[in-house]
C-alpha positions, -999 to +999 in steps of 0.1 A: +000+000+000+009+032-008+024+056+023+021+088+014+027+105-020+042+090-050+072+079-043+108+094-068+122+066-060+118+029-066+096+012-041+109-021-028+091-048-028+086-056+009+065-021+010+046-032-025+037-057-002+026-044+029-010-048+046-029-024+054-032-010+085-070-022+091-057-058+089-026-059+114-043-069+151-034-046+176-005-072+188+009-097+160+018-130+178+022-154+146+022-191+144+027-208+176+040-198+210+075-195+215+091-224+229+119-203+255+144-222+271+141-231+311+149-205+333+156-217+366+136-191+392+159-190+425+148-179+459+178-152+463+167-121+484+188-088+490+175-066+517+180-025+511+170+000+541+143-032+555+132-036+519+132-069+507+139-073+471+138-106+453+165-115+425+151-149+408+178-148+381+208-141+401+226-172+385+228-153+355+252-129+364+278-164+364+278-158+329+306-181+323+289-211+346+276-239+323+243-236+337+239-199+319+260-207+284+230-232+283+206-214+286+220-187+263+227-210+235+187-220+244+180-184+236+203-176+208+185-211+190+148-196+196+161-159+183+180-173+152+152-193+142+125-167+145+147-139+132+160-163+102+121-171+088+112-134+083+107-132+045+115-090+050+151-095+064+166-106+030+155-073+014+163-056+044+201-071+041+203-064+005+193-024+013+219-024+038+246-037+020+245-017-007+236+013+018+271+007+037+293+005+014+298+040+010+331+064+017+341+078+049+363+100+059+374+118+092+390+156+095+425+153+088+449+164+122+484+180+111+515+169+133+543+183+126+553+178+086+519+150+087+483+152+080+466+117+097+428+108+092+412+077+083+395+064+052+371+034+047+361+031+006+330+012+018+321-022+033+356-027+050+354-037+087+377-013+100+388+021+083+426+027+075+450+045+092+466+073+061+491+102+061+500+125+039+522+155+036+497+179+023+456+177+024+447+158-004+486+146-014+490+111-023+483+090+011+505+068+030+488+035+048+503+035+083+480+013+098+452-013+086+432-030+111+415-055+087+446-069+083+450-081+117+419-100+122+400-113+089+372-108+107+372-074+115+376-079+155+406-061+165+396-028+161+415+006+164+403+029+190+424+056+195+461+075+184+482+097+200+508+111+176+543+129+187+546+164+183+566+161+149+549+137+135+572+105+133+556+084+162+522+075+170+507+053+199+477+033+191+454+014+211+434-021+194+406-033+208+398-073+204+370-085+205+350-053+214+364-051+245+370-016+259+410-031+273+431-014+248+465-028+239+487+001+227+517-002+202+541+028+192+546+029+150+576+047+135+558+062+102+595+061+089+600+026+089+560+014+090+572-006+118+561-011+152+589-004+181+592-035+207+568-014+235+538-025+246+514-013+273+482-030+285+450-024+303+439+006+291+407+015+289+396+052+284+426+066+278+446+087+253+480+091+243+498+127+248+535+129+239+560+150+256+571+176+233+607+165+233+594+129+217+607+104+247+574+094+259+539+097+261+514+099+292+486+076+291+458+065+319+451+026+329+446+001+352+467-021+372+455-059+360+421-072+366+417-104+385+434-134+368+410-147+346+383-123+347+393-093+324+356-087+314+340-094+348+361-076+374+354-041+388+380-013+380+390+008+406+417+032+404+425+052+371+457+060+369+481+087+351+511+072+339+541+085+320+560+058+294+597+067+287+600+045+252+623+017+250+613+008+287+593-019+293+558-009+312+567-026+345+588+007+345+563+035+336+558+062+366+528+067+381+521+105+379+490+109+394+460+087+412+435+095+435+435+077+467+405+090+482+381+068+458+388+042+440+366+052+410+382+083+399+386+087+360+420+107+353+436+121+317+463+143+316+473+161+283+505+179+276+496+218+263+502+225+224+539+246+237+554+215+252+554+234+287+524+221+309+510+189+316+477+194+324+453+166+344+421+166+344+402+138+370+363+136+373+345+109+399+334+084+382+309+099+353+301+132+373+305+160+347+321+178+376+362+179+376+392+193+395+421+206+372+459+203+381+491+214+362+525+203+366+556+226+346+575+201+326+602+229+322+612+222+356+629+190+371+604+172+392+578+198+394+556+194+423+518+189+410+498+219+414+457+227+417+445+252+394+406+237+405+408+218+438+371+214+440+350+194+415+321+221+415+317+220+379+331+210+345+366+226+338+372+213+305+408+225+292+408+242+258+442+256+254+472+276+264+489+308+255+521+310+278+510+304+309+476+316+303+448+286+302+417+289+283+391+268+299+352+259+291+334+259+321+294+256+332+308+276+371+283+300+368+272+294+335+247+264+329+252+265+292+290+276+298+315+301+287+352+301+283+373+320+309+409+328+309+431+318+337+469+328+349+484+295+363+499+324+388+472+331+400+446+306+394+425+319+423+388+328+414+391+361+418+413+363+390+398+345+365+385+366+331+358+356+313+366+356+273+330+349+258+301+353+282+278+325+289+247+325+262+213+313+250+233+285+228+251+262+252+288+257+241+295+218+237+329+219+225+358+250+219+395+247+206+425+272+202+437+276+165+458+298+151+454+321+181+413+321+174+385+303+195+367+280+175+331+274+196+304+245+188+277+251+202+241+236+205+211+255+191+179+235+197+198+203+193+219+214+163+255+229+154+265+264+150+300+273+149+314+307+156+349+323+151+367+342+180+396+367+187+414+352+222+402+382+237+365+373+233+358+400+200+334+376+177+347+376+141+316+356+128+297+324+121+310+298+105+289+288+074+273+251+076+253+235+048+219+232+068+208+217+099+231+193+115+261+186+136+299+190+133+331+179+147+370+183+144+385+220+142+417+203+158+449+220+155+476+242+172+482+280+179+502+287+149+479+267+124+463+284+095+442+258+081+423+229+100+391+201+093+357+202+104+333+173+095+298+179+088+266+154+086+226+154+092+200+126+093+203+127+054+235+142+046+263+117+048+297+124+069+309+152+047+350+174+052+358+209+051+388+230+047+383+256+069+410+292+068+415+302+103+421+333+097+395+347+070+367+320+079+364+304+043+347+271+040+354+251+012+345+212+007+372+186+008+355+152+004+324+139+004+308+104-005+287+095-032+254+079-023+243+053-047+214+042-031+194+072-017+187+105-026+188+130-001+169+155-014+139+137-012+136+132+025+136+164+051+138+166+091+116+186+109+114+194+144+087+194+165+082+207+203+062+188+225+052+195+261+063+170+288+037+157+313+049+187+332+047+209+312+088+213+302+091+215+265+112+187+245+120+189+210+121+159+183+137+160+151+115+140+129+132+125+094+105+110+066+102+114+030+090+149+018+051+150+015+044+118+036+007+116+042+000+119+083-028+094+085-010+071+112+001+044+093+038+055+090+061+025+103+081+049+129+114+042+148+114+068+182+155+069+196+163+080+224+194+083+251+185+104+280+216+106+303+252+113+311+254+150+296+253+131+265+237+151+231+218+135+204+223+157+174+215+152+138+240+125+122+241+105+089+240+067+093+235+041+068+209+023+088+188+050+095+189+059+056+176+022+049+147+030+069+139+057+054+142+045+018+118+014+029+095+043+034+101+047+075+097+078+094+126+083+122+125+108+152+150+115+178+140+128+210+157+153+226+152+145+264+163+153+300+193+140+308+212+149+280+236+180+272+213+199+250+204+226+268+237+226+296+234+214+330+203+217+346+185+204+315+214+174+321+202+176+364+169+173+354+172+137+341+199+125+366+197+104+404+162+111+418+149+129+387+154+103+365+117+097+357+117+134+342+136+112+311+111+084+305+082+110+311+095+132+281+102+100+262+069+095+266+056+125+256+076+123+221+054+091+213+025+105+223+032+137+201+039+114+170+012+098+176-012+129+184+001+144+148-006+116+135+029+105+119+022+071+130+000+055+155+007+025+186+005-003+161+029+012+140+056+027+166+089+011+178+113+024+205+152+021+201+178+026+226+216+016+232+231+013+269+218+037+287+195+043+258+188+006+264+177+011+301+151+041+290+138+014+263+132-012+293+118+013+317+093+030+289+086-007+282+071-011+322+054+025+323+033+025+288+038-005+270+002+003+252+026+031+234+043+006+208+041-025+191+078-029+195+109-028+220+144-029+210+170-024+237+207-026+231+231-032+256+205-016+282+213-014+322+182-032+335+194-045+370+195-010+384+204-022+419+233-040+408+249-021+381+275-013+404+290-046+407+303-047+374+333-035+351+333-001+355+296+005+366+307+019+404+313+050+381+281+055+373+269+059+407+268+103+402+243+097+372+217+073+383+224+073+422+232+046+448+214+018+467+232+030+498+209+066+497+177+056+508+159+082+485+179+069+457+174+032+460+137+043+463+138+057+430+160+030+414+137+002+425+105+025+410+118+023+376+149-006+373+134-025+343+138-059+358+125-054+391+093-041+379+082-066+351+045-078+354+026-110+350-003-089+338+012-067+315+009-070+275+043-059+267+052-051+229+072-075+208+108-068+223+142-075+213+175-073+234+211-075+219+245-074+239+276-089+228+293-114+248+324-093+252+306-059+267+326-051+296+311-017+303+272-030+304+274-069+316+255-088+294+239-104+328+214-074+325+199-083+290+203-120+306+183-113+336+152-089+319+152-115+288+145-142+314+121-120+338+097-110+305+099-145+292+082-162+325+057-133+331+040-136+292+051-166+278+028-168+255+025-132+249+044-106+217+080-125+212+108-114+235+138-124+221+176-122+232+200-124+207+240-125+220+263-114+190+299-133+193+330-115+202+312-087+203+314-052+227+297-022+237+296-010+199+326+010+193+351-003+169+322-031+158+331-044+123+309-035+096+299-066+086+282-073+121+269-036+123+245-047+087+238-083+106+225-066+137+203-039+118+189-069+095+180-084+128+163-055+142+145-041+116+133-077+105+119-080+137+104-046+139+086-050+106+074-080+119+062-065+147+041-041+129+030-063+103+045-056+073+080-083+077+058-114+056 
């Protein structure tokens, strides 16, 4: 059936084919009931402040017991099967394929006589590592990671390149696992020297300027056998001295206070400071500290000894430090300090705080380049250091941007540019006169951009706070509510959801989809109280304005209950489980990735003690109050008539422990077992999502929007 006008481009024929929305019952449960594997249902009982809570599928969290594998291969059996039988997941596949295999680039970094970036021509696992000597010369491969694993699981994370140019670190990822193992390449020789450093996780590389080592953050080693079980405690700041082996490296800096401190340091552009930077756990909130590297043994010194708000370090001019800050500024501004006098009452501020909130600034060729959010979206401006504004930098449309990386003397840097239906796109951008000028961008084969548009809506919140939504559909779709319509969402940890090309999301929309993004408390839109008002006790402000997103899209008519899906990944994931409780009447479908659903335990894993300043902890009363209110596994029903859901976590996630897609899979399973399918599908040597190969990325969205369209009616 048609949805909406007539279509530009070819219709596949999985839409051709779809029923109309008369004939899909309000819940589609084909064939017969799902046969789940056996889920034992323990007696375990934890007791918080004289509550008792009961944990049925503790035994899950022994995910490497035989009892579990079992019971996971039980599950990965019933999901392959169902998932496999869906006529609509072949086209789907197909889309995608061609979909991915399209060029991407990111914004070339100059160090010292080198220009790095990388470059993927298209369905490669893993993009390439290239230098050249000028923008646009002939390229140089220094490093291919589909070369060291056919299968695209070692993946390269992150680089941290000398100051002229000759020496980079790099940190691989196996597996998905966020451990890094870092290497030290001489672009000379294209060879790796004999150093190696492991257990990092989180960290960067930042070289002294004189080239003999780099300081980097880790961990001492994890229990003996359990790298991607045990807690990490205590981040640590260590310097490397090349040719040493790491048994040798000097531990620079570590809070002793805590145990789940987060610490970085990064030496400034001049060679003269090393400056560290250490947060609790995932509290926006930081101290600063700065140690002179052009004096023997310097003594560390506190430039912020308090962590009353985010000090994030921009860049120096002598011993002046340009710093973005939210102290006094909810939506920040950038003040100058003297390291001095670093006292308060010294500080100047260079460019006031405003209605646009600044999300990130850097120091180039002695001007401030600000991003900063406008309802959600980038716009870039161009400043003298002393705060004088030269002007806007000129974007395409409506999206977001990234890069402007560089140093003080540099007269040309990269930005990259992208929206829900412009592809990852690379400027040129002059420092000094603000021209623009396109570098590279990829063809699309397979869609056309101009025929699909975003919008963006506001919406109230059930109390009244407005949210916005960006929603993305082909131009002139007909709002009668029979749109098949993904709703995304994140919620949490200052993070911003901003309009960004992806492959998937263009599939989608070529099968004739709508997608909408909702931008929600909890996130960095709108600075830090719109961030406060979605964290610890207010948490239900998030799933109340996801809320109100569907019931706008529905309201408008874009699409209607029958037709809707949610999305979320990690703590996008937990929002998707917690939704799911509150208004499962909302949607016909649930897809959580990765999601936190044991929200009593989430501390007992990896690194999930950190997240303790976002979400809260058991030990507050008034927190575990509101945990238990709204923890996705503790408050699944028997009499509930949940959507068709789908959880995904890869079997090497050590940030979000696969036990808590284990544990909700299990808990919705025996409460409706012959209700909407709930399946739980466990993709192999697989992690949190960064550095995923390509080829499982397309497997993974077959899977998902196979089941979605199944969900709603339209997969047969």
């Amino acid at each position: 059936m048609p949805l909406g006008r007539r279509r530009a481009i070819v219709v596949t024929a999985l839409l051709l084919c779809m029923p109309t929305l008369a004939a899909v019952p309000a819940r589609v449960n084909p064939g017969e009931p799902i046969a789940y594997p056996a889920a034992r249902r323990g007696d375990h009982v934890d007791s918080y402040h004289g509550v008792a809570v009961v944990d049925p599928y503790r035994w899950l969290e022994n995910i490497d017991s035989e009892e579990t594998r079992a019971w996971v291969r039980g599950e990965q059996a019933v999901s392959g099967k169902y998932l496999a039988v869906i006529p609509a997941r072949k086209t789907v596949l197909r889309h995608l394929q061609a979909m991915w295999s399209i060029e991407e680039w990111t914004a070339p970094e100059r160090h010292g006589a080198y220009w790095y970036y990388r470059y993927k021509t298209g369905l490669e696992n893993q993009a390439v590592l290239f230098v050249s000597e000028v923008p646009g010369g002939r390229p140089t491969v220094v490093l291919d990671p589909n070369r060291l694993a056919s299968d695209g699981s070692v993946a390269l994370k992150r680089i941290g390149v000398s100051d002229d140019g000759t020496l980079f670190a790099y940190g691989l990822s196996h597996k998905g696992s966020d451990w890094e193992v870092w290497h030290i390449r001489d672009v000379h020789t294209d060879r790796d020297l004999p150093d190696e450093i492991r257990w990092v996780k989180f960290g960067r590389a930042s070289w002294r300027k004189d080239g003999t080592g780099f300081y980097y953050s880790g961990y001492e080693a994890p229990t003996k056998g359990a790298p991607l079980t045990a807690v990490n405690r205590y981040q640590t700041l260590y310097f490397h001295r090349l040719g040493t082996p790491q048994g040798q490296d000097v531990r620079v800096y570590r809070r002793t206070d805590d145990s789940n401190w987060y610490v970085r340091g990064e030496v400034t552009d001049d060679g003269r400071y090393l400056i560290i930077q250490a947060r609790h756990g995932a509290d926006a909130r930081n101290v600063l500290l700065i140690r002179d590297l052009s004096v023997a043994d310097a003594a560390i010194a506190s430039v912020i000894s308090e962590p009353k708000a985010n000090y994030d370090f921009v860049g120096n001019v002598g011993s002046t430090l340009y710093i973005r800050t939210d102290d006094n500024a909810p939506r920040y501004r950038i003040v100058a300090i003297d390291v001095a006098s670093p006292d308060r009452a010294h500080w100047q501020t260079v460019v006031p705080e405003a209605q646009d909130s600044i999300e990130a600034a850097t120091l180039i060729g002695a001007k401030l380049i600000l991003q900063l959010v406008r309802d959600a979206h980038n716009v870039v401006q161009r400043y003298e250091r002393t705060g004088r504004l030269l002007g806007d930098v000129m974007l395409p449309g409506l999206g977001s941007t990234d890069g402007f990386y560089g140093h003080v003397e540099d007269a040309l840097t990269f930005f990259t540019y992208s929206s829900f239906t412009t592809p990852t796109s690379i400027y040129r951008f002059d420092v000094g006169t603000g021209e623009v000028s396109l570098w590279r961008s990829p063809r699309l084969r397979a869609f056309r951009s101009n025929e699909y548009e975003t919008r963006q809506e506001r919406c109230p919140s059930g109390d009244g706070t407005e949210i916005h939504l960006f929603i993305t559909a082909l131009k002139g779709v007909k709002l009668d509510g029979v749109n098949p319509t993904i709703l995304y969402g994140y919620g949490g940890f200052n993070s911003l959801e901003e309009p960004d090309f992806s492959p998937a999301i263009a599939v989608w929309l070529q099968l004739g989809g709508v997608y909408a993004v909702a931008n929600i408390r909890g996130g960095g839109e709108y600075g830090r109280a719109w961030h406060q008002a979605g964290m610890t006790t207010h948490k239900q402000n998030v799933f109340d304005d996801f809320i109100a997103a569907a019931q706008c899209l529905i309201a408008q008519k874009w699409t209607s209950p029958r037709r809707l899906a949610m999305l979320g990944e990690s703590n996008g994931g937990l929002l998707v489980g917690a939704v799911e409780e509150e208004r499962p009447d909302l949607f016909a479908v649930a897809v959580a990735k990765a999601g936190i659903m044991d929200m009593l335990r989430f501390r007992e894993f990896t690194v999930g003690k950190g997240w303790e300043p976002e979400y809260g902890s058991v030990d507050n009363p008034d927190e575990f109050k509101a945990l238990l209110a709204y923890s996705p596994y503790h408050n699944v029903r028997e009499d509930a008539d949940y959507p068709a859901t789908l959880l995904l976590t890869g079997d090497h996630d050590d940030r979000v422990y696969p036990a808590h897609s284990f544990k909700f899979a299990a808990a919705l399973q025996h409460a409706n077992p012959h209700g909407e399918p709930v399946l739980l599908r466990v993709y192999s040597e697989t992690g949190h999502g960064a550095g995923e190969p390509v080829s499982k990325k397309i497997g993974e969205t077959a899977d998902i929007y196979a089941f979605m369209l199944k969900a709603m009616g339209l997969g047969d």
